[in-house]
N, C-alpha and C positions, 0 to 999 in steps of 0.2 A: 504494500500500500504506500503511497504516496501523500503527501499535502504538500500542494505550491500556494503559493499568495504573500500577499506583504506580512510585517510580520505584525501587526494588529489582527490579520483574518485568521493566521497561523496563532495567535496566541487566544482570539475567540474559539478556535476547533479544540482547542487542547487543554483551555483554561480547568475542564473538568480531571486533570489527571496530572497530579503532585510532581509525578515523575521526569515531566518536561521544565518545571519550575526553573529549576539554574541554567540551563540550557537558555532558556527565553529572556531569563533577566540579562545573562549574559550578552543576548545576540541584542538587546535593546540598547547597553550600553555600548556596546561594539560599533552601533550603527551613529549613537551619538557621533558627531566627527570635534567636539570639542571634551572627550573622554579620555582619561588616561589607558582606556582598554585600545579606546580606537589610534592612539598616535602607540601605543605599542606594538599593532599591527601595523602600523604603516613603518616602520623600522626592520619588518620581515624582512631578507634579503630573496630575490629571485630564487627558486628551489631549497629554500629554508623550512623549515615544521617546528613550532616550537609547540608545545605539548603544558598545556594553563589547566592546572586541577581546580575542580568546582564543587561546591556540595556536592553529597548526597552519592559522591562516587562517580558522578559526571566530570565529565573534561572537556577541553576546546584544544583540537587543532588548530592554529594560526597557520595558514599556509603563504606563501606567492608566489604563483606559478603562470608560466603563458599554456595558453588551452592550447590541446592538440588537436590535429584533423583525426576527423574519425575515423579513418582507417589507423589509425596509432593509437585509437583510445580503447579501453579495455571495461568490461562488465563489471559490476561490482554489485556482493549483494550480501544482505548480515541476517544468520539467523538469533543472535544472540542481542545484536545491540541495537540501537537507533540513530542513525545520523541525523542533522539534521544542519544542516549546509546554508550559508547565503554568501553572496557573491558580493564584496563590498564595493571592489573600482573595477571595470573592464566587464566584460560579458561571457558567457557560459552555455552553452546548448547542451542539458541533461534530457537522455531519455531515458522512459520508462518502461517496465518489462514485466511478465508475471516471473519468478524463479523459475529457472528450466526452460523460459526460452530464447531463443538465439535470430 
């Protein structure tokens, strides 16, 4: 399963379940662009991961990265955990898929 949308419509879908809490607070500050979260992401270097622990046993990747063409890009899919992705500067073309198909 999927949810795309801004992160007000993402955090009305989800508002009912504890679990996404630090995730969300986090992606809110993130998106602030006058936040200490968000000028610490903008210090990522090109193919850097810094790895930010959060309540509750959540974490944030910080990544930045140039997109791939998609014959270079690769599936990806969690049965364990939940991502939950946005894209701060530049742009992204993610597709979606049931598990198992190609």
């Amino acid at each position: 399963m999927a949810i795309f949308g801004s992160l007000t419509t993402v955090r009305d879908q989800l508002a009912h379940d504890r679990r996404f809490a630090a995730a969300l607070a986090y992606l809110a500050e993130m998106l602030d662009a006058k936040s200490v979260v968000r000028a610490r992401l903008n210090g990522v270097a090109v193919g850097a991961t810094e790895k930010i622990p959060l309540p509750d046993g959540a974490f944030a990747l910080e990544q930045a990265y140039l997109s791939k063409p998609r014959a270079e890009a690769f599936l990806e899919s969690h049965r364990k955990h939940i991502d939950v992705q946005a894209v701060v500067a530049g742009e992204e073309i993610q597709e979606v898929a049931e598990p198992g198909a190609t």
